[in-house]
N, C-alpha and C positions, 0 to 999 in steps of 0.2 A: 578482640572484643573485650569490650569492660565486663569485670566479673561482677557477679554479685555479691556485696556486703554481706558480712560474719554476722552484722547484726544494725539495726534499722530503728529506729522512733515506732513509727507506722509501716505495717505492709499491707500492702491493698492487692487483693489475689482480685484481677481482672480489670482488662484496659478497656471494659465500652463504657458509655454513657456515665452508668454511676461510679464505675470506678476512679475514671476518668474527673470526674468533679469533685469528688469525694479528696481524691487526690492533691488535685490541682489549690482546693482550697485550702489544705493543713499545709501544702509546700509553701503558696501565698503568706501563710502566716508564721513559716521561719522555721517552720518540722521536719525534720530529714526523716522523706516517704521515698520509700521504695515499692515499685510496682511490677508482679509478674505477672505478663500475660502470656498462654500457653499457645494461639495463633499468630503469625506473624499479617500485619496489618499493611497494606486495606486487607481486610476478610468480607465476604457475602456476609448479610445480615436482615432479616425483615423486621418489618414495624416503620414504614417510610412516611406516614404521617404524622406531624407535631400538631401539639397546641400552644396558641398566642403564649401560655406563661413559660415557651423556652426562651423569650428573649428576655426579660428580667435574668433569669438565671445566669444566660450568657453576659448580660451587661455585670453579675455578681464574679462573671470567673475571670470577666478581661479578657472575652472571645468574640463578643460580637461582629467588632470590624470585618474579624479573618471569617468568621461564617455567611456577613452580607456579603463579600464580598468574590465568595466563590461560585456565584452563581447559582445557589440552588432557586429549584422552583418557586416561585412564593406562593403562600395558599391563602387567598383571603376571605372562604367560608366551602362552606359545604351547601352540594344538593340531595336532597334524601326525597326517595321514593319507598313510604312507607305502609306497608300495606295500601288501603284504598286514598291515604294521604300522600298530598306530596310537597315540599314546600323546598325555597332555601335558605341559609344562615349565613347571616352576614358578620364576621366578627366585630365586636364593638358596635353595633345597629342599635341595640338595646341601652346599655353605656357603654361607658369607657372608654380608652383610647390607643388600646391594642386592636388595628385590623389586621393585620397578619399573623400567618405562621408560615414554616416551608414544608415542602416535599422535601424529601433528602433521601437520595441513595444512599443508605446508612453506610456502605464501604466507603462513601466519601465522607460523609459527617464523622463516622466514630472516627477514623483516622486525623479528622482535624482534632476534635477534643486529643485525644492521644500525644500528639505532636505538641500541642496548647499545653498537657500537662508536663510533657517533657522542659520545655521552655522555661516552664516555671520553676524548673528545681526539679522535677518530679525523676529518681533513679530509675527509667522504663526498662524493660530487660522481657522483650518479647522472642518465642516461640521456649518460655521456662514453665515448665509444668508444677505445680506441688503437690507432691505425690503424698507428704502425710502431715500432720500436724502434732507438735506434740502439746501436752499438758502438765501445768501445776495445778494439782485438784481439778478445778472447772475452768480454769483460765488456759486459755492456749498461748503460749511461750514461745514456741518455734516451727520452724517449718523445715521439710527437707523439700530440695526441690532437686530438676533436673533438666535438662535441656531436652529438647522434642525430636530436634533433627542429630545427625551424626555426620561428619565432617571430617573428610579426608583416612575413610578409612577405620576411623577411630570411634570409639565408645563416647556418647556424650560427656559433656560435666556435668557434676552433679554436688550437693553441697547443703548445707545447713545455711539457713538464716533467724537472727533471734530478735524480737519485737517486744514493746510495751504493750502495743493496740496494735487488733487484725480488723480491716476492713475486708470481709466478706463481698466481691462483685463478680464472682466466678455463674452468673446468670444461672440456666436452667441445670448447669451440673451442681450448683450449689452445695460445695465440698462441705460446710460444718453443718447445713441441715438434712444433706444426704448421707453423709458418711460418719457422723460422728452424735449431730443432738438425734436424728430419726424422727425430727418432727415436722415434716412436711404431709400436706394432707390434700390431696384434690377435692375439685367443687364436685358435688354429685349432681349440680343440676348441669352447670358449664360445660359440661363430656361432646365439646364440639371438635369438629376437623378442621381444619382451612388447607383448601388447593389453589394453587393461582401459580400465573405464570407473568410474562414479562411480553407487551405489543408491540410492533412498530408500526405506524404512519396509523394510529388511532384516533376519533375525533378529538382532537385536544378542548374545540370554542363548545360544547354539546350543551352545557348550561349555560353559553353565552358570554362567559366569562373563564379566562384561562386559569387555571391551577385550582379549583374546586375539587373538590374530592368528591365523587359522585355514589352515593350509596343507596342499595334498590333491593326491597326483601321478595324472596319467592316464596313459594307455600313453605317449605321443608328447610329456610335456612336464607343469609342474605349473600350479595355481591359488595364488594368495593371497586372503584378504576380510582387511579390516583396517578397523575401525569407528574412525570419527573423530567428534570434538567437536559437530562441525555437522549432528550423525543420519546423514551421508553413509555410505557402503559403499565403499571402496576395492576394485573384485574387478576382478586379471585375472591372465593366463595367459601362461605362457612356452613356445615350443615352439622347436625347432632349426627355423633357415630355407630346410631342405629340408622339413618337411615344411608350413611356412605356404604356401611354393611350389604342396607338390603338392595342398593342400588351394583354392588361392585362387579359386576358381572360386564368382561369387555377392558376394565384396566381403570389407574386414574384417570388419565384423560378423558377416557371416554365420558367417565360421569362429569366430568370439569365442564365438557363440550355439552352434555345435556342436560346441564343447570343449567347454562349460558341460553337455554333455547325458552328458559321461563323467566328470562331477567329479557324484557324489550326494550327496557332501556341502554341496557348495558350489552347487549346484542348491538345495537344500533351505532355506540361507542366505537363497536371495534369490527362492524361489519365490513369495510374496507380494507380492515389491518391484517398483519400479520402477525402470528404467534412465536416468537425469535427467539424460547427460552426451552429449555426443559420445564416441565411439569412441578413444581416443590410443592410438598404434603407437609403438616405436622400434627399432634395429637397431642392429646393429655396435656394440654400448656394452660390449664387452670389451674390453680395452684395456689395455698398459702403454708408459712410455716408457723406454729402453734407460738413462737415467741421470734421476733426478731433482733435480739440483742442480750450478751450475758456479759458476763464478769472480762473484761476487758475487748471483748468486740461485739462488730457490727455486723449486720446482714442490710446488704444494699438493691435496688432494682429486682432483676430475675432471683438473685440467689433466694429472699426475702416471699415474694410472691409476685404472681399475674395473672392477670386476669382475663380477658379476651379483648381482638382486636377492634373492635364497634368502634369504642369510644377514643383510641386513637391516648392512651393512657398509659403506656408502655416509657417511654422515655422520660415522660413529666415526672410518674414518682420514681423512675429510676435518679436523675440528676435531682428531685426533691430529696429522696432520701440521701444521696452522697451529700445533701450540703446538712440535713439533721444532722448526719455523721457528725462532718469536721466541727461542726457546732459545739454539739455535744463533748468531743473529746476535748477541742482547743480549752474550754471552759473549766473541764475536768481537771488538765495541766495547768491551768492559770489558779489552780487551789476556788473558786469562784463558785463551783454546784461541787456536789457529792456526787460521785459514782453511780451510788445506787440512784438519788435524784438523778441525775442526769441521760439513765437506760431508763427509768421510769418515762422521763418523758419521750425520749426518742421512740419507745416501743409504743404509749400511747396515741403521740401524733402521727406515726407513719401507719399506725393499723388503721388511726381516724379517715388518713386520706384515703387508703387501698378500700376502707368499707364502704365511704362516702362514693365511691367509685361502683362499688359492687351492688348496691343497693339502686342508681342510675341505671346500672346495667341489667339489672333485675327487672326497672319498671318499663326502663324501657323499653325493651321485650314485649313485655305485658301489653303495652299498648300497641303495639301491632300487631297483636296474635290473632289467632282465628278460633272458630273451636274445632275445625276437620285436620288442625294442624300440632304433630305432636309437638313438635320443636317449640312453638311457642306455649302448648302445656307444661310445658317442664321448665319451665323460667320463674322457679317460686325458689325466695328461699327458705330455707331450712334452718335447726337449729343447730346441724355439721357445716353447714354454711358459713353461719355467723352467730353466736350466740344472743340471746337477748338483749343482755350487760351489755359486750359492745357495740349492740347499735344502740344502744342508751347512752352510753359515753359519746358517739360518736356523732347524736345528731339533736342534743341537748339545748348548744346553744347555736342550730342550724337552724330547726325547724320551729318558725314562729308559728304558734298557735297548736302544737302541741308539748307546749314548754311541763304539763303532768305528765308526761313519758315516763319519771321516774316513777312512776305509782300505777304504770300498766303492769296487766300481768305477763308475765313470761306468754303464755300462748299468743294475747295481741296483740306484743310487740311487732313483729314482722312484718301484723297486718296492716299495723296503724305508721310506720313509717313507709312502707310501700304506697300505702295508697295518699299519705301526702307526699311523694316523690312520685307519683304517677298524676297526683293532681299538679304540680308542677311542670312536670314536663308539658302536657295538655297546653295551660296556660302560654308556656313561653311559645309552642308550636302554632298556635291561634296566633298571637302577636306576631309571627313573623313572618304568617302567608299572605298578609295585606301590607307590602312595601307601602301604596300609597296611604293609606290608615296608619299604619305606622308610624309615617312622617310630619300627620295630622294632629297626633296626639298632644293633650295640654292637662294640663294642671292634677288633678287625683289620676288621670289614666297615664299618664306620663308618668307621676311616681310610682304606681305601682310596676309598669313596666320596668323599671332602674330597681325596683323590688327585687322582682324575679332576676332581673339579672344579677344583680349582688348574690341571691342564694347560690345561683349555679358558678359563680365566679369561688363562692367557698369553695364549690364541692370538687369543682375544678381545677381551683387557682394552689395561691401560694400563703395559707394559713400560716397561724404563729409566727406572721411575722412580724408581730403587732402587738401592743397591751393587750387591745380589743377583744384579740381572739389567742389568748397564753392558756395554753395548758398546764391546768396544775400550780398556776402562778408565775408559769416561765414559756419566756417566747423566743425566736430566734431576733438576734439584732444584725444588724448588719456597719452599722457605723457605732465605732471608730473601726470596729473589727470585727470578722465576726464571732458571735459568742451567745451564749443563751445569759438573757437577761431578767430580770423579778419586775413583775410588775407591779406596778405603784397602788 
């Protein structure tokens, strides 16, 4: 086996998603990266739904051919059963001209990015752990690491390696914000579970159309099914973990199985089916850390933060953030931005998106709640949540017609961007339960519809990639290479 290098440009601690991008783009541009991943891959993984903006990114890494072409599911919208609402979402209905996205057994996907970044250059050296890191002052310098398994007998190897820049992608174990800066912080309102298992012979056509992702809230919490490539069923359920608590009586399943008897649509789904997996739980995966980026590294995807599975957000600013990364640093080494400018803007635009996300997720909620229902009570945020400041920063030049945001006061800020991000939602959800109205549309109601789409397409999409919308004066470029660029 090839050993691992004494010393490296980039070391990227973790091979999924962001590290993988993150990677693949500094190798792209002539960087000698090295990457340790501590699992040997394919690995189990959730989060099997994307959204439309993973194919730009894939068309930015030089992956897409190998990911159309492996088969996965394609997803070309959602059906939501919301509350006493139900509608479905067509991608690109509204504009645009991204209609899909996929399902993906992330054992298969990450393992493509993985191999993708290998190909590129990228030094992979999976099942290596790093056990510590070390430092000059606030800078982290080196890493010791060490092999996971032992072989023939023998004591693993083990060794130092020494870097300019650390890409942080070590997801939810998040070695520099658990072990070293201590600034990670869970949501107080987010304190949800998710249980779900894995169907076979499930209704695949239930909204009529194959690969939708079908989403249905019950009093105390929602369901997702998300049909994958392999006939599989993706279905499970989120509820806040006072009521997994009061319900836990009988085991996980048990309450998995008597959720499933207040979701009728998603009963219906899998009335047929069969259950072919174990049971998977997890907890406490809300999460941000208090700064994402210092004096020569990155925090990418998980290690960075996350926020819950609704929105199907997990992987977009995971491979968003690996490509801020490469941005950032390339531009740093081209002498082109300053250090400090160029963590300025990374930590700016990656909190922009994870809030813009959070704040969605917040209203979202909102609008399905009930008031016999605590789950949907506790979907406020806070000011441990998010501060005022950055949702001031964050939805300045998002939210037309609350462009005095800067001159609210702390208290109603939260109030005033939530409830135009819940009058949002509203609107785009009205637009899109009347297909034929829809289709009918002309002149002022037509643009406003492409309105709304553009906001949610920010909140969504793939900012700064543009003068338009530059952070601080700088945006990501993408041609001739990439690099953060000043705009004009």
């Amino acid at each position: 086996m090839e050993r691992v290098p004494a010393s490296t440009e980039i070391l990227v601690i973790g091979g999924g998603p962001a590290g993988s991008t993150a990677a693949t783009m500094l190798a792209r541009l002539g960087m000698k990266v090295t990457l340790l991943e501590r699992a040997r891959f394919p690995r189990y993984h959730i989060g099997e739904s994307l959204l439309p903006t993973i194919l730009p990114i894939l068309d930015l890494l030089g992956a897409r051919e190998k990911v159309e072409a492996f088969g996965f599911q394609k997803k070309p919208g959602a059906y939501l059963q919301w509350g006493k609402e139900q509608w479905s979402l067509d991608f690109g209905e509204l504009s645009g001209n991204t209609t899909y996205a996929f399902q993906v057994t992330r054992s298969d996907f990450d393992q493509q990015l993985l191999e993708h970044a290998r190909s590129q250059g990228v030094q992979v050296f999976e099942e290596v752990e790093v056990q510590e890191i070390a430092f000059e002052g606030e800078r982290p310098r080196a890493a010791t690491w060490a092999s996971v398994v032992e072989g023939n007998g023998r004591r693993g190897a083990t060794g130092r390696i020494e870097f300019e820049y650390l890409i942080d992608a070590s997801g939810r174990a998040g070695i520099m914000a658990t072990r070293y800066l201590n600034n990670r912080r869970f949501h107080k309102v987010f304190q949800n579970v998710a249980i779900w298992g894995y169907w076979e012979d499930a209704d695949r056509l239930f909204t009529g159309r194959e690969g939708d992702i079908v989403v249905e809230s019950i009093p105390d919490g929602w369901f997702w099914a998300i049909p994958l490539h392999d006939g599989t069923m993706s279905v499970g359920v989120v509820m806040h973990k006072d009521t997994v608590v009061a319900r836990r009586g009988g085991g996980t399943e048990v309450i998995y199985r008597r959720a499933l008897e207040e979701a009728p649509k998603i009963k219906a789904i899998v009335e047929r089916a069969r259950l072919a997996s174990p049971i998977y739980t997890e907890q406490d995966y809300s999460y941000a850390a208090a700064s994402f980026c210092g004096p020569g590294y990155f925090l990418v995807g998980d290690s960075a933060c996350f926020l819950d599975p609704l929105l199907s957000s997990g992987v977009h600013l995971a491979t968003y953030s690996g490509i801020l990364a490469a941005a950032s640093i390339n531009s740093i080494r081209r002498g082109e931005v300053g250090e400090a400018e160029a963590a300025g803007f990374f930590e700016k635009t990656y909190r922009q998106a994870y809030l813009r996300f959070l704040v969605f997720l917040s209203a979202f909620y909102d609008v399905g709640r009930t008031k016999e229902s605590y789950f949907w009570e506790a979907q406020q945020l806070t000011e441990q949540d998010a501060s005022s400041g950055d949702l001031k920063h964050a939805f300045l030049h998002l939210v037309t017609g609350v462009k005095d945001l800067v001159d609210v006061t702390k208290e109603s800020a939260h109030h005033l961007v939530l409830e135009e991000m819940t009058r949002r939602i509203d609107e785009n959800l009205s637009l899109r339960r009347d297909k034929v109205a829809l289709a009918s549309l002309e002149g002022d109601r037509r643009q406003a519809a492409s309105a709304n789409a553009r906001f949610f397409t920010s909140v969504e999409g793939l900012f700064a990639l543009n003068q338009e919308d530059a952070v601080d004066g700088l945006y990501v470029a993408t041609q001739p290479y990439l690099r953060l660029a000043r705009a004009q």
